[in-house]
C-alpha positions in Angstrom: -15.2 13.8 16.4 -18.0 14.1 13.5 -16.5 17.2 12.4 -12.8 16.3 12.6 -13.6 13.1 10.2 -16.1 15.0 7.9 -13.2 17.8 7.3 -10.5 14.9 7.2 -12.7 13.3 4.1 -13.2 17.0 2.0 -9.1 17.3 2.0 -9.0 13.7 0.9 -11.6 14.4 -1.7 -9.4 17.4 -2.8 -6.1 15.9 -2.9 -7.8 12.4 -5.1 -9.3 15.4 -7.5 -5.6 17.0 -7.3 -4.6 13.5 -7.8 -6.5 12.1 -10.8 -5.2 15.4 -12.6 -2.2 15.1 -11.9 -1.8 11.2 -13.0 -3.9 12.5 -16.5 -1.6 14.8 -17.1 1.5 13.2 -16.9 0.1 9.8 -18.7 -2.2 11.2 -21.1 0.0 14.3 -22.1 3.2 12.6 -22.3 5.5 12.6 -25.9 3.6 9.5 -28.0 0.3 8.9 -29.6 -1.6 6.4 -27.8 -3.6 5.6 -30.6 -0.2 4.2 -32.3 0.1 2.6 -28.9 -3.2 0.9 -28.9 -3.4 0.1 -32.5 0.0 -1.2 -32.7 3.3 -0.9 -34.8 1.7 -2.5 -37.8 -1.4 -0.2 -38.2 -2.2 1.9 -41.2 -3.0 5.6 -40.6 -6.3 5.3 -41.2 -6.6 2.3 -38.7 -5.1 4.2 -36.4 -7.2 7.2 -37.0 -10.3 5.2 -36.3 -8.9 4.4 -32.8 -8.1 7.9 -32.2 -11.6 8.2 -33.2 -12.6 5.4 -30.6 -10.2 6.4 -27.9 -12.0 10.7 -27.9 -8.3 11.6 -28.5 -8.8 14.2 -31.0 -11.3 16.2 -28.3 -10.1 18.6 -26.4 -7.6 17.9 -23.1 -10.4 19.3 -21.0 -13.0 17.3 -22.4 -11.0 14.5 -22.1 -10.5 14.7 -18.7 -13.9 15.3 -17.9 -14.7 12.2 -19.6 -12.1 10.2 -17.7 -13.9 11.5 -14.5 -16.5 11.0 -15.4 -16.4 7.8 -16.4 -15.0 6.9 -12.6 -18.1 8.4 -11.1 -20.9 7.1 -13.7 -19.5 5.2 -16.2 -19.0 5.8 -20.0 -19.5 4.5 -22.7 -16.6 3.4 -25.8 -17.1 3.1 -29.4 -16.0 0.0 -31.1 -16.7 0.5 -35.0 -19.6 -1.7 -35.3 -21.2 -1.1 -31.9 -21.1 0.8 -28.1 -19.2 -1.0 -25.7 -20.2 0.3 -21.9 -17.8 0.3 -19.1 -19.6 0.8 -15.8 -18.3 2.8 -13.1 -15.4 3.4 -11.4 -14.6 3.3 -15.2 -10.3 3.9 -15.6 -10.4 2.7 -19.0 -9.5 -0.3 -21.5 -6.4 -2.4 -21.7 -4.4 -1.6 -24.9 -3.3 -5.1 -24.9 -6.4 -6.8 -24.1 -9.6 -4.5 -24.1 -10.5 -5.7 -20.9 -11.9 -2.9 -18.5 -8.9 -2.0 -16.5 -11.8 -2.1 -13.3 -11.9 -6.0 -13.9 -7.7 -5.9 -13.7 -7.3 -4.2 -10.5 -10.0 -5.8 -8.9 -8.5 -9.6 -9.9 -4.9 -8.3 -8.6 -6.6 -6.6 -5.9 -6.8 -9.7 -3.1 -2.8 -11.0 -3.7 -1.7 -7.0 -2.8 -4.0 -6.6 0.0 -3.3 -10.2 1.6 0.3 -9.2 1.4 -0.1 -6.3 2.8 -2.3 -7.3 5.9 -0.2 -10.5 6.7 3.2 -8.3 6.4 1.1 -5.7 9.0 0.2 -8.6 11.8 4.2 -9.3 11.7 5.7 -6.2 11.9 3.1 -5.1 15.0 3.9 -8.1 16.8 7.6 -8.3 16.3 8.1 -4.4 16.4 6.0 -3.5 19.2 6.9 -6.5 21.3 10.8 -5.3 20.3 10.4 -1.9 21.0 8.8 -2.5 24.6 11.0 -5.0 25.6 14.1 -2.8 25.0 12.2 -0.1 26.7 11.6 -2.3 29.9 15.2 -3.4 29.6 17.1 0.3 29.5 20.6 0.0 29.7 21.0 -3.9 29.3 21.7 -6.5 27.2 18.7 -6.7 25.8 18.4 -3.3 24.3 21.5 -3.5 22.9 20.9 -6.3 21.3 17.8 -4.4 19.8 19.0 -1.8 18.9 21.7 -3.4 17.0 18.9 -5.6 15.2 16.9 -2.8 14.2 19.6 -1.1 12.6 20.9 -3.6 10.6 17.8 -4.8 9.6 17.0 -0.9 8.5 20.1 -0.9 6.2 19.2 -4.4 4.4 17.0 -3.6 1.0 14.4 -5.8 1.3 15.5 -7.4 -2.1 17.9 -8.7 -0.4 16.4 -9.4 2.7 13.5 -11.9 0.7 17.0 -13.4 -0.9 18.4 -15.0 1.9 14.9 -16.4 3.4 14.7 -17.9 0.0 18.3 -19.3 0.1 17.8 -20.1 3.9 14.3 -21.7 4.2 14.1 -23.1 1.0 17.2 -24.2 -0.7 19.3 -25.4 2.2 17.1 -26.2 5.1 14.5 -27.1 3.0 11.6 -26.1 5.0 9.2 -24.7 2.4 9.4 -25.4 -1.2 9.9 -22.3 -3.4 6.6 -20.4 -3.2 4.3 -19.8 -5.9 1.0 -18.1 -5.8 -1.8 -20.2 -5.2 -5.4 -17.9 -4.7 -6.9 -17.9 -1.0 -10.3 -19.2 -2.7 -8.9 -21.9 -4.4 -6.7 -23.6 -1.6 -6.6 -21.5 1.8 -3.6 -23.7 3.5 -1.8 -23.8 0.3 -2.6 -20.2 0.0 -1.0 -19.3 3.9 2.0 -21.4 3.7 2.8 -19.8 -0.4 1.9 -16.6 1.6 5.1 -17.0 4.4 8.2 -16.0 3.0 6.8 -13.3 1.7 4.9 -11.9 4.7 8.0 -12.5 7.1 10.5 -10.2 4.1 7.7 -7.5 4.2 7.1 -7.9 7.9 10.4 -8.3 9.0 11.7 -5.1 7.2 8.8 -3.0 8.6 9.3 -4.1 12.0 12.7 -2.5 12.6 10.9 0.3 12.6 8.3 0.3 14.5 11.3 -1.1 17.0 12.7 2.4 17.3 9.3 4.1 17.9 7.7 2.0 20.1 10.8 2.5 21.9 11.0 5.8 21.9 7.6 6.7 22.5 7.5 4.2 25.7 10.8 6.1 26.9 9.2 9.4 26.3 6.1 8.2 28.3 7.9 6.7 31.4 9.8 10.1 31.7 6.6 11.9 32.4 5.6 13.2 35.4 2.0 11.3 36.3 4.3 8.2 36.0 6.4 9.2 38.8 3.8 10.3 40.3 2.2 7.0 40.1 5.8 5.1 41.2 5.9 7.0 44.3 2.0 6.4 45.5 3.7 2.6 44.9 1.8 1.3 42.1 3.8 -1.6 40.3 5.5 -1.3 37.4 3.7 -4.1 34.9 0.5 -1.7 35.9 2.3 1.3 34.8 3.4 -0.3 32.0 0.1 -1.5 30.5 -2.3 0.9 31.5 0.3 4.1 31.1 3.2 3.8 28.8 1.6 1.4 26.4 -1.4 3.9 26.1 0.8 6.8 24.9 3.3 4.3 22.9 0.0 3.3 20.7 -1.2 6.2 18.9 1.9 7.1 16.9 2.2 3.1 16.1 -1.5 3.2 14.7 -0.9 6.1 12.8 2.1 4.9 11.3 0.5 1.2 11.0 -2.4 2.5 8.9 -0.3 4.6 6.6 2.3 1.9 6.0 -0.7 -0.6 5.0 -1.7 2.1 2.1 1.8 2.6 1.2 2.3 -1.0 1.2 -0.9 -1.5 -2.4 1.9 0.1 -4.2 5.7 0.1 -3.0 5.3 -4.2 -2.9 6.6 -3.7 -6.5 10.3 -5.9 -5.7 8.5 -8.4 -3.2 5.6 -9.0 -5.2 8.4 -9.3 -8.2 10.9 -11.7 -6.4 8.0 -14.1 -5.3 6.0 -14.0 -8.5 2.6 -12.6 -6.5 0.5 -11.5 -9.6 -0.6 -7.8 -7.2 -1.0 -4.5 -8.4 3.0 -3.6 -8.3 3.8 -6.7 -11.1 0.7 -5.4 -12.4 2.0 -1.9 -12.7 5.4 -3.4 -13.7 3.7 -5.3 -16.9 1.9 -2.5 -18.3 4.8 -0.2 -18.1 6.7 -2.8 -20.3 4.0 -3.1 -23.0 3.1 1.0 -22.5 -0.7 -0.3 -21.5 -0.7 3.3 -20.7 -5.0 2.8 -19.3 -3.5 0.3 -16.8 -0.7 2.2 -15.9 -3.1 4.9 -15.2 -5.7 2.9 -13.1 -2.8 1.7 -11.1 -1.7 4.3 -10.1 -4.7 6.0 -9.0 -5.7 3.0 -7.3 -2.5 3.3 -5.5 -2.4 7.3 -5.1 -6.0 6.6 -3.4 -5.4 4.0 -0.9 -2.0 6.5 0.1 -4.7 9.2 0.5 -7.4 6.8 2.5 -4.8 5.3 4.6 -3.9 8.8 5.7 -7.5 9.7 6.5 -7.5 6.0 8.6 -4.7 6.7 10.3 -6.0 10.2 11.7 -8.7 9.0 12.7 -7.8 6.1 14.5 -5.0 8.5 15.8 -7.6 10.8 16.8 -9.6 8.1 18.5 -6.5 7.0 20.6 -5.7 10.7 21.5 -8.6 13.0 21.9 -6.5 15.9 22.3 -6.2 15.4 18.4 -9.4 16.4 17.7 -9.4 19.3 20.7 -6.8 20.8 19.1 
């Protein structure tokens, strides 16, 4: 197990190296001067000189990059005309708009993505799984029609449009929550959960359709195997086949897939974080692609691109953990 999770950290080493290039080089090498950018439309050339100056844009790309890394591993250090402003590590830069460190951004837009993103993962296991396995249990019936017919039209509803009608619904005509709007866990943590609903049940309720389908599946797949039959005709009851067996192999592929939609989830919340006004890192990202903040475009990114690439690394493991024939193999 130690060596499958130390050779499961080196590729995601690799592919955040492979990563930060590739976000550099598309950002940083892209038609434009960000000095023009930073300085603004009404800056003289030699104003904007100086923040080329400022910025290390006239140094070589390679130097520039390894001053972007290393700035995330050690810090670095900015010129500001009159004096040396330091920007301690992880280091992704200054705001164009408001030469904060764009650290201190993510990491005040950081809680709002990841409380989303957690609540939304506590609704779609418990209304997925507990889907999936009932319509496994009830093969052939009512039931699992029923599902079924759930899950799929709750797959083909953009979840836009999904977060639209519980606002219509719930808010303006039954009236059962007012319109939400953000209010931080520190500041007011009932305020904060009940803000936190709508949102949580239109991320949780998309994701659950399909964990629906494979918890169904995988519960099918394991009930058709032969030790269960086995098991059946020794006469040992079905709710003990059912949670010692068949939930045992329906759980890895759900963990795997639970782990890697929670990464996902720190940057494709863009429309819900949007629609409910949740000040996360997708509105984030949104507001400094408007005003070309191209340093927090960047840092979001990456920030993104690496909790993708650890959720992945989670997700084996944990994977792994459930099935040891992972790490046999």
């Amino acid at each position: 197990m130690i060596r499958f999770t130390l050779q499961r950290l080196g590729g995601a080493v690799l592919v955040l190296l492979a990563l930060s290039v590739l976000v550099f080089g598309l950002i940083w090498l892209a038609p434009g001067d960000p000095a023009k950018l930073a300085c603004g439309d009404r800056c003289s050339p030699a104003q904007i000189a100086q923040v080329r100056e400022r910025l290390g844009l006239n140094d070589a790309v390679l130097t520039r990059y390894a001053d972007f890394v290393r700035g995330i591993v050690a810090g670095r250090d900015y010129s500001t005309g009159t004096g040396v402003l330091r920007c301690d590590a992880p280091c992704l830069g200054l705001s164009y708009r408001s030469d904060r460190q764009v650290t201190e951004v993510i990491l005040e837009r950081l809680p709002a993505t990841a409380s989303l993103a957690l609540g939304a993962m506590v609704i779609w296991l418990a209304v997925g799984v507990g889907a999936g396995l009932l319509s496994a249990l009830r093969r052939g019936g009512v039931t699992e029609r029923a599902v079924t017919v759930l899950t799929l039209a709750a797959t083909g509803v953009p979840v836009f449009i999904l977060g639209l009608l519980l606002l219509m619904i719930v808010c303006a005509y039954l009236r059962w929550l007012p319109f939400p709007s953000y209010v931080p866990l520190s500041q007011d943590p009932e305020q904060w959960a009940w803000n936190m609903l709508l949102p949580w049940l239109t991320l949780g309720l998309f994701e659950s359709a399909k964990y629906a389908r494979l918890t169904r599946a995988s519960t099918l797949e394991t009930l058709a195997e032969d030790h269960i039959r086995t098991f059946r005709a020794y006469g040992v009851g079905e709710r003990a086949i059912v949670g010692r067996h068949a939930l045992r192999g329906a759980v890895p592929p759900v963990i795997a897939l639970s782990a890697l939609d929670v990464g996902t989830m720190f940057g494709g919340a863009v429309l819900t974080e949007s629609l409910f006004g949740i000040p996360g890192l997708g509105k984030t990202l949104i507001d400094g692609v408007r005003v070309i903040d191209l340093p927090v475009v960047t840092g979001v990114v990456l920030v993104m691109g690496a909790a993708v690439v650890l959720a992945n690394v989670v997700a084996d493991l944990l994977y792994a953990a459930a099935d040891r024939r992972v790490v046999l193999s």
